[in-house]
C-alpha positions in Angstrom: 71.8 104.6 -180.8 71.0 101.4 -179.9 74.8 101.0 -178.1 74.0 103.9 -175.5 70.9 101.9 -173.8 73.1 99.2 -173.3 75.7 101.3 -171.9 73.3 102.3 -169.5 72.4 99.5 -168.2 76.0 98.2 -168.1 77.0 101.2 -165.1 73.5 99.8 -163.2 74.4 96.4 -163.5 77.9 97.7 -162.4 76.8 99.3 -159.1 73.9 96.4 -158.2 77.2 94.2 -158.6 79.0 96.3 -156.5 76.4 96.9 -153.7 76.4 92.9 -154.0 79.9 92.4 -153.0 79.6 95.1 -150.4 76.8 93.2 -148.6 78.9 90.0 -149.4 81.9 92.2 -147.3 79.8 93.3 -145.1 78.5 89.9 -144.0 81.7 88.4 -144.2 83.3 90.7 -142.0 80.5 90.3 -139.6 81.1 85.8 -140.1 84.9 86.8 -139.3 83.9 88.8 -136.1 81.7 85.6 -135.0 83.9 83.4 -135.7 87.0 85.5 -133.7 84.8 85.7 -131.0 83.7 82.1 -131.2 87.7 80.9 -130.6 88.4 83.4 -128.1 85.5 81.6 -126.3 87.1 78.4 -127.3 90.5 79.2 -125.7 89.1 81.0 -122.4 87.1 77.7 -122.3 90.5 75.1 -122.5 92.2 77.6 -120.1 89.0 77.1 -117.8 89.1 73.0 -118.3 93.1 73.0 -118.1 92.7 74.8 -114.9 89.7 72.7 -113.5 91.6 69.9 -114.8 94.8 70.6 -113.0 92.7 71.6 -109.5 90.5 68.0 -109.5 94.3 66.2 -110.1 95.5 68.1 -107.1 92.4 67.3 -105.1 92.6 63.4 -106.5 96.4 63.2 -105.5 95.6 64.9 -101.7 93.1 61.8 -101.5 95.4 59.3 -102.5 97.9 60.8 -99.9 94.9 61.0 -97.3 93.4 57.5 -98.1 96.8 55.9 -97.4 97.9 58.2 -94.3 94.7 56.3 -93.0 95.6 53.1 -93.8 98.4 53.2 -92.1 96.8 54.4 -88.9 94.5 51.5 -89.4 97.3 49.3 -89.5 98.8 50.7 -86.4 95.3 50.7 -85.0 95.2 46.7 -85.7 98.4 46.1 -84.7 97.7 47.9 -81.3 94.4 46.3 -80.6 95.7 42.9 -80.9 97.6 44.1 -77.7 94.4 44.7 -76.2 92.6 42.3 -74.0 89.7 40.1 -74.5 86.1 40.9 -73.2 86.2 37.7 -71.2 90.0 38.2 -69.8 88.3 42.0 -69.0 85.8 40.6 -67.1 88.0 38.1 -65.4 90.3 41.1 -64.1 87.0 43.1 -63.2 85.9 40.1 -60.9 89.1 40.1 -59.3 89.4 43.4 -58.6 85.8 43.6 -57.3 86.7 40.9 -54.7 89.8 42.7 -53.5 88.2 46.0 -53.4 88.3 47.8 -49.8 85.5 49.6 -50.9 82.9 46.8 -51.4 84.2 44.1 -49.7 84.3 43.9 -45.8 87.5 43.0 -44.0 87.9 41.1 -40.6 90.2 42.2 -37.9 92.6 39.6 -36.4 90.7 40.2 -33.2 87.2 39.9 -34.8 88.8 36.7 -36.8 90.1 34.6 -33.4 87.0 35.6 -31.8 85.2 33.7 -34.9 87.3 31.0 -34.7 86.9 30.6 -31.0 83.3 30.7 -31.2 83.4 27.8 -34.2 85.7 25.6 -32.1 82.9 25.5 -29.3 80.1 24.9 -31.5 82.2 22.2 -33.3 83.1 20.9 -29.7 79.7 20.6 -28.6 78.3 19.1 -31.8 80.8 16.2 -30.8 80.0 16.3 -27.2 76.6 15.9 -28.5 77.0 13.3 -31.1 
């Protein structure tokens, strides 16, 4: 009689064992589902970075091509001003063009021009008749 106690015990040791391993399953199919999930996060996240990778090379290579379409116009912008004139040769063509303006500066008829010179050839005379 003593055999059948421990035969009893043997089919609860049995099924605690076996309600172990199921837990074990249980929680192992449960770290498999994490862990699924977890590199399906993983890869959405390195398509993500390939993509924002790819875009900000796209972007950097549109600035190259911009920063040296702008060089050249600075270039051509150089080369251009050193056609241009100089404040001071500027201000010399300003003067002249002041002097000869018909709108600011006053002309003399030929008439109005003998009649001055007549007039100074009389007061020159009579400074010498004087003298």
């Amino acid at each position: 009689m003593p055999e059948k106690p421990q035969t009893l015990s043997f089919p609860a040791e049995l099924n605690e064992i076996n309600r172990r391993v199921r837990m074990i399953e249980i929680k192992m199919d449960k770290i498999e589902e994490r862990i699924f999930s977890i590199e399906k996060s993983i890869q959405q996240l390195e398509t993500d970075l390939k993509i924002l990778k790819e875009t900000n090379e796209k972007k950097i290579l549109d600035l190259k091509n911009e920063i040296s379409l702008l060089n050249e116009k600075i270039e051509t912008i150089n080369k251009k001003a050193e056609q241009f004139v100089s404040k001071s040769e500027f201000q010399k063509i300003k003067t002249f063009l002041e002097i000869v303006n018909p709108l600011t500066s006053s002309f003399v008829s030929r008439e109005e021009l003998e009649t001055k010179i007549e007039e100074l050839k009389k007061s020159i005379l009579k400074q010498e008749n004087k003298i």
